[in-house]
ROBA-180027 format. One record per residue (C-alpha): residue number from 0; y, z negated, x negated; residue in three letters. Coordinates in steps of 0.1 Angstrom, whole numbers, m for minus. Layout:
NUM  Y  Z  X  ALA
...
//
This chain:
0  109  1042  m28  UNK
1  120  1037  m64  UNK
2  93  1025  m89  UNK
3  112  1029  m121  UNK
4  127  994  m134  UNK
5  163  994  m142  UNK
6  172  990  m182  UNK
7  179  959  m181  UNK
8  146  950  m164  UNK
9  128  973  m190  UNK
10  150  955  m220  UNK
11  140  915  m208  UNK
12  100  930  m204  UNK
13  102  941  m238  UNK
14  121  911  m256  UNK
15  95  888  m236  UNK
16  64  907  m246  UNK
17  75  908  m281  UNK
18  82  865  m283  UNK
19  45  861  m269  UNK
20  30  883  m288  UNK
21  43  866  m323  UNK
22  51  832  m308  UNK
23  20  829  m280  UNK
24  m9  848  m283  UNK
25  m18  841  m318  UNK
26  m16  804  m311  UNK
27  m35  803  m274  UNK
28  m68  797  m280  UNK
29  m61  767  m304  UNK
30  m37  753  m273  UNK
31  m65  755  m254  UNK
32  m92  737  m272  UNK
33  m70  709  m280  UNK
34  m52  706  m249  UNK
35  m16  710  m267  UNK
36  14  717  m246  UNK
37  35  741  m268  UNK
38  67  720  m263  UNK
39  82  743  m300  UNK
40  77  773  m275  UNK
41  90  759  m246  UNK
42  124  754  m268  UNK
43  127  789  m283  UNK
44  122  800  m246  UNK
45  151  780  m240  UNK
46  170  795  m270  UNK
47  163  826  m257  UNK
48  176  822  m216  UNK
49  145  823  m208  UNK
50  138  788  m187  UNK
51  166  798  m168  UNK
52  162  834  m162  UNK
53  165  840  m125  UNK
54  192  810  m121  UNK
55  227  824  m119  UNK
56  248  821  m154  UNK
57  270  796  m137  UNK
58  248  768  m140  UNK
59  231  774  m176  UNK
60  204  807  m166  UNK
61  207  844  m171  UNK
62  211  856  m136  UNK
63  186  879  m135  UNK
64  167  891  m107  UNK
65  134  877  m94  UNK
66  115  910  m102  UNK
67  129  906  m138  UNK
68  114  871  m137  UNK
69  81  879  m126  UNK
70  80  907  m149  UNK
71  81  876  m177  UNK
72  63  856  m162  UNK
73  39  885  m164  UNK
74  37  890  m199  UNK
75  40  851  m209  UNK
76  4  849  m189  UNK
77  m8  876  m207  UNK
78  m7  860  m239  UNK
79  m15  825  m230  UNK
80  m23  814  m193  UNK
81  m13  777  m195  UNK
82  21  787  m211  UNK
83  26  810  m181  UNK
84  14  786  m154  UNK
85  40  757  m173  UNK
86  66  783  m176  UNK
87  63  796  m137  UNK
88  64  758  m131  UNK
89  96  750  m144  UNK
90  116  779  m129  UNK
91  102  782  m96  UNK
92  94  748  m87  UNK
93  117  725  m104  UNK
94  148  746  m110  UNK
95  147  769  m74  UNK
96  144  736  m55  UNK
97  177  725  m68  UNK
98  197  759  m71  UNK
99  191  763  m35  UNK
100  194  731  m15  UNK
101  214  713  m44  UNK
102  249  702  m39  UNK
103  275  710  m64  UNK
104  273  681  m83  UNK
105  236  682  m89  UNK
106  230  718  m100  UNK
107  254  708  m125  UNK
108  242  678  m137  UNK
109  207  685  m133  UNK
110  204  723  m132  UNK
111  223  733  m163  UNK
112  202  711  m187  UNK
113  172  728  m169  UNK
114  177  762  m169  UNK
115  201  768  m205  UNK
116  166  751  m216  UNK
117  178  711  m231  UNK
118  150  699  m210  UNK
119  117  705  m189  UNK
120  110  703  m150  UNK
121  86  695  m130  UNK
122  73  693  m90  UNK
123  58  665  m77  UNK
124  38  672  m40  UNK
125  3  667  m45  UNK
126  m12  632  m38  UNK
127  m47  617  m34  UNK
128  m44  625  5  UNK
129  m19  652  7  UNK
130  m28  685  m12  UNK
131  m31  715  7  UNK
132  m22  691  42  UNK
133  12  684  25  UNK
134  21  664  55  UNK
135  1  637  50  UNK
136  22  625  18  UNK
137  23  587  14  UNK
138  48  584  m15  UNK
139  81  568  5  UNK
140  117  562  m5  UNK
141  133  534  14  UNK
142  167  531  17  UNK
143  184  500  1  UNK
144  221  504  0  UNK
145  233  533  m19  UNK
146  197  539  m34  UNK
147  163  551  m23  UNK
148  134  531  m33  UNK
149  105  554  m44  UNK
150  66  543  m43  UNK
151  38  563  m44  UNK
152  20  583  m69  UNK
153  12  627  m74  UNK
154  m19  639  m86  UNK
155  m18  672  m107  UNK
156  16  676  m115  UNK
157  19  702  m139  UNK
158  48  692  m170  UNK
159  50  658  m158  UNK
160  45  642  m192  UNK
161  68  662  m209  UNK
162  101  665  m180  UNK
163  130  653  m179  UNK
164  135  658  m148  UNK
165  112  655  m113  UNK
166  119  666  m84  UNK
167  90  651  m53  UNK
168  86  648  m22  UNK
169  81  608  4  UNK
170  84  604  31  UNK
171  118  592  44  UNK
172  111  585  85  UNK
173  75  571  87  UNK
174  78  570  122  UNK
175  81  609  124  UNK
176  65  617  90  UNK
177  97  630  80  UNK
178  96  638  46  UNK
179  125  645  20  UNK
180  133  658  m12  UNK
181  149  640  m44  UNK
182  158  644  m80  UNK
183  143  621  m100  UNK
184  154  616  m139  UNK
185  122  610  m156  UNK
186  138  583  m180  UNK
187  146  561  m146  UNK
188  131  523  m143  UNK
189  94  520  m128  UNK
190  92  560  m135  UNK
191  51  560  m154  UNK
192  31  592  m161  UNK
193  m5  586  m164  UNK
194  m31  599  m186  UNK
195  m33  639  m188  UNK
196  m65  654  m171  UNK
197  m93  668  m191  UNK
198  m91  700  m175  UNK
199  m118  732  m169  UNK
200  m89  757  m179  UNK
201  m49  764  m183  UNK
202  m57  734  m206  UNK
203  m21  748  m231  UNK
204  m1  731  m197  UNK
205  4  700  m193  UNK
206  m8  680  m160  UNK
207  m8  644  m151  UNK
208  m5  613  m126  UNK
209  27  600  m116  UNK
210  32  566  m109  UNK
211  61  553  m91  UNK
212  65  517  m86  UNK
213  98  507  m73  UNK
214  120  540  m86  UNK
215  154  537  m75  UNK
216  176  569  m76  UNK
217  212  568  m61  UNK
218  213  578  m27  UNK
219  233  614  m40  UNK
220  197  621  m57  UNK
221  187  632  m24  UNK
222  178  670  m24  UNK
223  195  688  7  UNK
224  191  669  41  UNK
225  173  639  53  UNK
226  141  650  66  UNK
227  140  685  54  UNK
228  117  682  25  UNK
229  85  699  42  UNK
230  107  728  52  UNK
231  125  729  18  UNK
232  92  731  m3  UNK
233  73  753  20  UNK
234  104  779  14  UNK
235  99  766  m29  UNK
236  61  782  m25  UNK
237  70  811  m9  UNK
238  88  818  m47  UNK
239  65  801  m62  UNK
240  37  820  m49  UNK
241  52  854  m57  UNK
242  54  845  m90  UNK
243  23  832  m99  UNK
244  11  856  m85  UNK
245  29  881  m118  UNK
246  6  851  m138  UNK
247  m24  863  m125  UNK
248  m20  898  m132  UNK
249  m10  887  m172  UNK
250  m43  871  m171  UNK
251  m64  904  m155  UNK
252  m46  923  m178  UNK
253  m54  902  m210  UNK
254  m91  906  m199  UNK
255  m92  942  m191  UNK
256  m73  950  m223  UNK
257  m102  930  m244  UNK
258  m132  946  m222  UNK
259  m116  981  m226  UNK
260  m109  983  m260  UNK
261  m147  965  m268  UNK
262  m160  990  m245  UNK
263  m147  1020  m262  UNK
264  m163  1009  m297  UNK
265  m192  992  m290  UNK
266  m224  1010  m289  UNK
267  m258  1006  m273  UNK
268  m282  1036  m268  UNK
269  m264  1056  m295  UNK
270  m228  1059  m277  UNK
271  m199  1037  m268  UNK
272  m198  1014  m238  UNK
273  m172  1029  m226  UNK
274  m198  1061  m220  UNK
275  m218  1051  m196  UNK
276  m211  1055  m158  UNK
277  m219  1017  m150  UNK
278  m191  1007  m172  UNK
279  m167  1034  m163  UNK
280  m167  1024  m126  UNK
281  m161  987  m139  UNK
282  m129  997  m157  UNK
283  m117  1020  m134  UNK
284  m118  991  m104  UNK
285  m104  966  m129  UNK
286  m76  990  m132  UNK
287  m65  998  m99  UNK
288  m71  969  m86  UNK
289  m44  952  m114  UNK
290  m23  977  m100  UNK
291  m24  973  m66  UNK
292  m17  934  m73  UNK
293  14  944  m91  UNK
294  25  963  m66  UNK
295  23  934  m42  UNK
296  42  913  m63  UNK
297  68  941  m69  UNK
298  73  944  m33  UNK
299  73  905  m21  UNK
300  101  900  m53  UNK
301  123  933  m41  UNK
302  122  917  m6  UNK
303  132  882  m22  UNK
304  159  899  m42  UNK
305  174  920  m14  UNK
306  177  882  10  UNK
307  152  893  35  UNK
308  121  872  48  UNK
309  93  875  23  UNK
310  66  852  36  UNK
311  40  873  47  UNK
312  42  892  15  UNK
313  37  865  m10  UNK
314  7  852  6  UNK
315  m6  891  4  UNK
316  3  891  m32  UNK
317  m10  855  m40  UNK
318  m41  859  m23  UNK
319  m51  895  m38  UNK
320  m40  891  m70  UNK
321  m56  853  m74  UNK
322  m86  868  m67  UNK
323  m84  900  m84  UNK
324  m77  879  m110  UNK
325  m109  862  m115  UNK
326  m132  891  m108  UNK
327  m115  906  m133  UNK
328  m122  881  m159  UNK
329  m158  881  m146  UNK
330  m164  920  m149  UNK
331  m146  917  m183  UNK
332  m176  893  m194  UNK
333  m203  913  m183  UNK
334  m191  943  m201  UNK
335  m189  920  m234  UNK
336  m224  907  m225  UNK
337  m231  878  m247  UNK
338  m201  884  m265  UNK
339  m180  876  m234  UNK
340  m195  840  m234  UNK
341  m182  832  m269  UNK
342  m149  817  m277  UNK
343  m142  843  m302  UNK
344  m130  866  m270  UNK
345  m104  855  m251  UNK
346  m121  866  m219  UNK
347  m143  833  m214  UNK
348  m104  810  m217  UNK
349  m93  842  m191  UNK
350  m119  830  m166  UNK
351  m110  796  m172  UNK
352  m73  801  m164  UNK
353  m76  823  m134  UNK
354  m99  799  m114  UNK
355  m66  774  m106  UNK
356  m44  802  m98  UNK
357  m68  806  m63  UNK
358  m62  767  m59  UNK
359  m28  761  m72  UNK
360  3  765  m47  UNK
361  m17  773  m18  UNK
362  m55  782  m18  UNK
363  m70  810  m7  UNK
364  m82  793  21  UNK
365  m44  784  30  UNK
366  m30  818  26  UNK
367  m49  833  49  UNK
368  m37  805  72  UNK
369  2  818  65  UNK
370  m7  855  68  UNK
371  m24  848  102  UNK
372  5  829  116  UNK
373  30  851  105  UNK
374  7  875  126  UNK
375  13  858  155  UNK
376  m21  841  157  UNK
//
């Protein structure tokens, strides 16, 4: 097995740890007591390929490969959690969705804008009733000539006040609980986004109700077949999952970068933190266990790049590095002591940020649902 990243792979890290440390990082923890979405970043990132990194250059991206993309996703979360978790939004839930079950004629009206960066997406599948049982969505589209009628409203949808363009799930054959996919223009008749939620952490990304009374799309707004939404957006979270997953390892790494370097000139007894045994072991898990998480994620986007099934493996990397994420963030504050409970350290806004990433796109609870099925069980 070859470890080593290619040049190019190297080249996009680089340029994307460079823009968040200048455009991100000094600016994240004022995102995140005001709840500001960092639209002026979002539109460099689109200056810079970025939005539409792993969507082929044909319709507006950069064609890279989805190792390269989780590499920046990566290193976006490093410097600012909400960013990353808005960022890994965009690409893997509202652009994927469309680059692989659009027709022609959508990926090129609505893809291209998306992924050369002229405009933001979002997922809508989370309801009042339906959140990790996705089948029990109650939004519906009704057909009515050459349009669907949409009503229904999603809970938690992260961009949704600042897209363009939405793409959600109803259900389409009651009778059944078929469910499909469409592409809804955020600009459309009835289309309402509610009022952002006053959230515990990735408070820099925006997330808000949807409210959709009467939306009429044309009936070519349909994504892929009738009736294949559920199995369309469980195959958008297998993706998804991989790469927020990369998020969570930016986040550990943001925290055992702070605790390691306070460690290392702190002193208490008349030495450094970093010199006593308690502290070592701390580090030294922190480490490897980051590691280990990238690893995972390495191997479940290699799978994804090379076209074979890679199911199994992003649950594996979702679940381990979700939660190696927050005990990271946890050990990192114990090592700062009261220091760590202070907003001048990013470690406290670390904490904050990692806790969604063992709810969002699948909890815990629900990966190790997937893993055991793929199993057999």
């Amino acid at each position: 097995m070859d470890f080593e990243l290619t040049k190019e792979q190297t080249m996009i890290r680089d340029t994307v740890r460079e823009f968040a440390e200048a455009e991100i990082r000094p600016n994240a923890a004022e995102w995140d007591r005001r709840s500001e979405f960092p639209k002026a970043v979002f539109e460099k990132m689109g200056r810079l390929g970025l939005l539409g990194l792993p969507i082929p250059e044909a319709y507006g991206g950069a064609g890279a490969d989805m190792i390269t993309y989780c590499l920046a996703v990566e290193e976006i979360g490093r410097a600012c959690g909400g960013t990353g978790l808005s960022y890994e939004a965009h690409v893997s839930l509202a652009c994927m969705p469309i680059y692989l079950y659009g027709t022609e004629a959508q990926k090129k009206r609505y893809l291209v804008p998306l992924a050369s960066g002229q405009t933001i997406g979002s997922f809508a599948l989370t309801e009042p009733q339906a959140g990790s049982d996705a089948g029990g969505t109650r939004t519906t589209a009704r057909r009515v000539g050459d349009e669907w009628v949409i009503r229904g409203n999603k809970i938690f949808i992260t961009n949704g006040g600042y897209a363009g363009t939405v793409v959600l799930t109803a259900v389409t054959d009651p009778a059944n609980r078929g469910i499909s996919a469409f592409i809804v223009p955020t600009d459309t008749p009835g289309f309402q986004v509610g009022k952002a939620y006053d959230k515990m952490g990735m408070r820099a990304s925006n997330t808000v109700e949807l409210i959709l009374d009467d939306v009429r799309v044309p009936a070519e707004n349909m994504l892929g077949p009738e009736n294949a939404g559920f199995r369309q957006f469980l195959s958008t979270l297998d993706g998804g999952r991989v790469a927020i997953a990369a998020l969570a390892i930016g986040i550990a790494r943001s925290a055992f970068e702070t605790a390691l370097s306070y460690a290392k000139q702190r002193v208490q007894f008349g030495q450094t933190l970093s010199k006593f045994q308690a502290i070592q072991h701390k580090l030294a898990e922190m480490a490897m266990h980051i590691d280990l998480a990238r690893n995972a994620v390495m191997k479940a986007a290699w799978l994804c790049d090379q076209g074979r099934p890679f199911t199994l493996e992003a649950s594996f990397a979702k679940l381990f590095a979700s939660e190696m994420c927050t005990r990271t963030c946890l050990d990192a504050i114990q090592i700062l002591g009261g220091n760590g409970y202070m907003r001048d350290y990013p470690v406290e806004r670390n904490l904050r940020d990692a806790k969604l990433i063992e709810i969002g796109e699948g909890t815990s609870e629900v990966q190790k649902l997937v893993i055991a099925r793929q199993l057999g069980c």
